[in-house]
C-alpha positions in Angstrom: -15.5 -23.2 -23.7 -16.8 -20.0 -22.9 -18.1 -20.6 -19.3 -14.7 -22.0 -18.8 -12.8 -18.7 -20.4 -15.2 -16.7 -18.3 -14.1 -18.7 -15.2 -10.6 -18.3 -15.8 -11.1 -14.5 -16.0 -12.8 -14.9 -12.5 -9.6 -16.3 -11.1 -7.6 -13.1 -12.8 -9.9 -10.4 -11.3 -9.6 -12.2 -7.9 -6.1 -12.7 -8.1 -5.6 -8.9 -9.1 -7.7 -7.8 -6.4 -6.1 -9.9 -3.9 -2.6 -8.4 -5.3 -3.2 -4.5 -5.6 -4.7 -4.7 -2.1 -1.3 -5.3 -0.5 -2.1 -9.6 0.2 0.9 -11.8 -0.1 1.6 -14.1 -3.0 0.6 -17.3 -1.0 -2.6 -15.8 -0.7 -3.3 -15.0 -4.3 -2.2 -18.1 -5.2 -4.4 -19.6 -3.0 -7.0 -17.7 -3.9 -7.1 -18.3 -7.3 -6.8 -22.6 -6.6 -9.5 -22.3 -4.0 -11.8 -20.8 -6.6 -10.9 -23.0 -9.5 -11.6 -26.0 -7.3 -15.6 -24.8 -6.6 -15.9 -23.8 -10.3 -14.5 -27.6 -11.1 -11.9 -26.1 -13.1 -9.0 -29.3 -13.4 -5.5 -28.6 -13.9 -4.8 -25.4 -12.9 -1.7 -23.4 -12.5 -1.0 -20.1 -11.3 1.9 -18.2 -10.7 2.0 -14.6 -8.5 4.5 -11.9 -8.8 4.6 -8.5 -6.9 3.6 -6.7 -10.5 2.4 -9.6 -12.5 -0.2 -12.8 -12.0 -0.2 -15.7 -14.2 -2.9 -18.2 -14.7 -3.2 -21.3 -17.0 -5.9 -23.6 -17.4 -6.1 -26.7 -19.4 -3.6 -25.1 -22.1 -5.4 -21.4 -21.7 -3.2 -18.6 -20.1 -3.8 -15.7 -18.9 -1.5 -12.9 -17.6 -2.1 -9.8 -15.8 0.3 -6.7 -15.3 -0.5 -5.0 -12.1 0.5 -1.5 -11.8 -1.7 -0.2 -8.8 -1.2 -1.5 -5.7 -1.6 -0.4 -1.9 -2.5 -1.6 1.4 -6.6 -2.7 1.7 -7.1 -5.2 4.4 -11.1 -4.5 4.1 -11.1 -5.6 -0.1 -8.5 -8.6 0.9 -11.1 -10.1 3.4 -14.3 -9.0 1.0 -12.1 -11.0 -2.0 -11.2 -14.1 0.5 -15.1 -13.9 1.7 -16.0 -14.8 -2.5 -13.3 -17.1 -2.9 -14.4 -18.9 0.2 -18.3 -18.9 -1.1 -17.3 -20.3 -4.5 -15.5 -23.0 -2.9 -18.1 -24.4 -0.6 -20.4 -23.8 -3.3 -22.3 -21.0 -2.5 -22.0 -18.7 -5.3 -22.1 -19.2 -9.2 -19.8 -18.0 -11.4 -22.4 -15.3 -12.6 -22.7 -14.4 -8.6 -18.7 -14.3 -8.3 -18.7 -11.8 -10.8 -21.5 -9.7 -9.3 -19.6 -9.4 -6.1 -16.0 -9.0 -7.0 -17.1 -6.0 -9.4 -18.7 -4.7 -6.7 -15.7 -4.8 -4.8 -13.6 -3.3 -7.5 -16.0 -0.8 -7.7 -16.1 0.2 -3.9 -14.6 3.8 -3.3 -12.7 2.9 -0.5 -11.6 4.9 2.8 -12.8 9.0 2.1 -9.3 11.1 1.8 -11.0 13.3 4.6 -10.6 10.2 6.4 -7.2 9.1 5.7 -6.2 12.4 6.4 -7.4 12.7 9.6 -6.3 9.0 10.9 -2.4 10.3 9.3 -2.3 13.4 11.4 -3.5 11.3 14.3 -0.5 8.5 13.7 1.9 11.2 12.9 1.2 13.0 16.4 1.3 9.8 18.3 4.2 8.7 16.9 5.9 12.1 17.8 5.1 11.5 21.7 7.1 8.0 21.4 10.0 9.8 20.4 9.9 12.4 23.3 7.6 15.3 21.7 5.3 17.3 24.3 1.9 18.5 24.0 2.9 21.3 21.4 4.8 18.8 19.8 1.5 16.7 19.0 -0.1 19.5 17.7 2.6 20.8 15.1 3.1 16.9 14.0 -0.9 16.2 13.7 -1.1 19.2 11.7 1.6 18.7 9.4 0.3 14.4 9.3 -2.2 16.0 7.8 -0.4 18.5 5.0 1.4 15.3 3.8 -1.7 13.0 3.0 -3.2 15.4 1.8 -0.5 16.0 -1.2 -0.7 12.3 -1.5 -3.3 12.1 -4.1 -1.5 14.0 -6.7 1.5 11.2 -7.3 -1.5 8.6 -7.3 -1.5 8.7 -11.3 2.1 9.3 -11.6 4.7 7.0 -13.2 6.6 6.1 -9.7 4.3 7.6 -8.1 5.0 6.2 -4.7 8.8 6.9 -4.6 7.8 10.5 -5.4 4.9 10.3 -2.9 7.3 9.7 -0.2 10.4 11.7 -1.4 7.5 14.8 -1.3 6.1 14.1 2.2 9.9 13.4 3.2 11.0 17.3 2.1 7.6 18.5 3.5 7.7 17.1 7.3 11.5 18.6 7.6 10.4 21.9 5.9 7.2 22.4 8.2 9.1 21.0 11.3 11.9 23.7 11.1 9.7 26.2 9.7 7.5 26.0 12.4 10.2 25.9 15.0 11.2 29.1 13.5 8.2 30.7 14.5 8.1 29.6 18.2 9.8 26.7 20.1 7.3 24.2 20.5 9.4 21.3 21.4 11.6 18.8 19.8 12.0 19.5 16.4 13.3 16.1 15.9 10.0 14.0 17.4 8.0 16.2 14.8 9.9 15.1 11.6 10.6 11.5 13.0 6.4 11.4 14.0 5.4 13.1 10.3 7.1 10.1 8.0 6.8 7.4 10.4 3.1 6.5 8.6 5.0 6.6 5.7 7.4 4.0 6.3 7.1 0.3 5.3 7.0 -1.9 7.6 3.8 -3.8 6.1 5.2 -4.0 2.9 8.8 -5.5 4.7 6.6 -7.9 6.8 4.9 -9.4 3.5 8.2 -9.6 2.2 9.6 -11.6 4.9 6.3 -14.0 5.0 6.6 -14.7 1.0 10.2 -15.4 1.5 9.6 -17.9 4.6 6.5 -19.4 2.3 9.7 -20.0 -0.3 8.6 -17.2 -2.8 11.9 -15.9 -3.1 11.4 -13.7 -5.9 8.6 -12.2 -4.7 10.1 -11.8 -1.1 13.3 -10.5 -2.4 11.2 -8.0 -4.8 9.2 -6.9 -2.1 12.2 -6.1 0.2 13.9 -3.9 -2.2 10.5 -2.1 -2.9 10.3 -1.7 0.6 13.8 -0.4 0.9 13.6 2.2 -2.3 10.2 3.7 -0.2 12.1 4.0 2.6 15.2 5.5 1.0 12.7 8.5 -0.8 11.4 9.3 2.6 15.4 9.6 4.1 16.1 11.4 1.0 13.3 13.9 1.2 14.0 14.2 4.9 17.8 15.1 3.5 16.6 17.4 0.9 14.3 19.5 3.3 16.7 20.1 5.9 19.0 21.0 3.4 16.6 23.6 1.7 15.4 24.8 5.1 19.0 25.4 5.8 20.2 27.2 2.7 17.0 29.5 2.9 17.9 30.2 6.2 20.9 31.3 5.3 20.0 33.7 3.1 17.6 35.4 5.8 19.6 35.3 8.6 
């Protein structure tokens, strides 16, 4: 009984893994059956929600809440790479463990990192929308003023909605601050470039898949998550223009 208990927590850490990386619910779902069937775990059920993952085995449930979750397509192949191995028999349970802690435990992409590869997809998206050369350069540098202020909603109840409304205020600020100082092009390619990264279209796309894989309340979930992000980042966009104006105001 307590190999199998241990087992079914297995399946829960994969499953959670596979869900706070950003996968789809067919996927944890999938994940989970795949690694029941190499443990030779019978009767198995599992059911995936955007913030919650249910598993029951031979009359023994378990449920897990997630509240972190993000986008890691490196973790979601390292967790489909054990799932995989404990199907074709590869690895024990004890070994399954070993390497999913390990992925757990893995730091992830440095901030320096993501900072730099923001400011880099800010700027470009700022030449698609008719920026110049200055234009790149105001928008990588502010890119990189909004991830870096990301980190400090990461702990924070709504943390993501605040995330966004906060890089939302900071892109129009910057942009028509900077203007301000000397004309470096389209003001309007640098705000539309600094919260394009921030935008969801990933999290709309997994949406759309969980709803065409008949997860409707996961795809419908998802959607409106996906629109509320989106909304904050408008809203902050609103709010910034709006505070760059009144200040401007004032000065002028």
């Amino acid at each position: 009984m307590d190999d199998t208990r241990e087992k079914i927590e297995l399946l829960c850490m994969a499953a959670e893994l596979v869900l706070e990386s950003g996968g789809e619910t067919y996927r944890v779902e999938e994940t989970v059956l795949r690694m029941a069937q190499g443990f030779g775990l019978e009767r198995v059920g599992v059911a995936a929600l955007p913030t919650s993952i249910f598993v029951e085995v031979d009359g023994t449930t378990r449920i897990r809440r997630i509240s972190r979750r993000g986008t890691d397509t490196t973790r979601l192949a390292a967790v489909n790479d054990v799932s995989r191995g404990v199907a074709r028999g590869e690895m024990d349970a004890a070994q399954a463990r070993e390497a999913l802690e390990r992925i757990a435990s893995a730091p992830g992409v440095p901030q320096g990192v993501l900072i730099l590869a923001y400011g880099l997809a800010a700027a470009a998206f700022s030449l698609l929308f008719g920026g110049s050369a200055a234009t790149f350069a105001v928008t990588f540098a502010i890119g990189m003023l909004v991830q870096a202020i990301q980190p400090i909603f990461s702990h924070v109840e709504m943390g993501a909605l605040f995330a966004n409304f906060a890089g939302g205020v900071l892109t129009a600020l910057c942009a028509q601050g900077v203007a301000h100082l000397f004309d470096y092009g389209s003001v309007n390619a640098a705000i539309v470039g600094g919260i394009m990264p921030l935008l969801t279209g990933l999290l709309m796309t997994t949406a759309a898949r969980d709803t065409m894989y008949g997860d409707l309340v996961s795809g419908v979930a998802r959607a409106v998550e996906a629109l509320l992000l989106a909304t904050a980042v408008a809203l902050g966009v609103f709010v910034g223009l709006k505070l760059y104006a009144l200040i401007g105001g004032v000065l002028l």
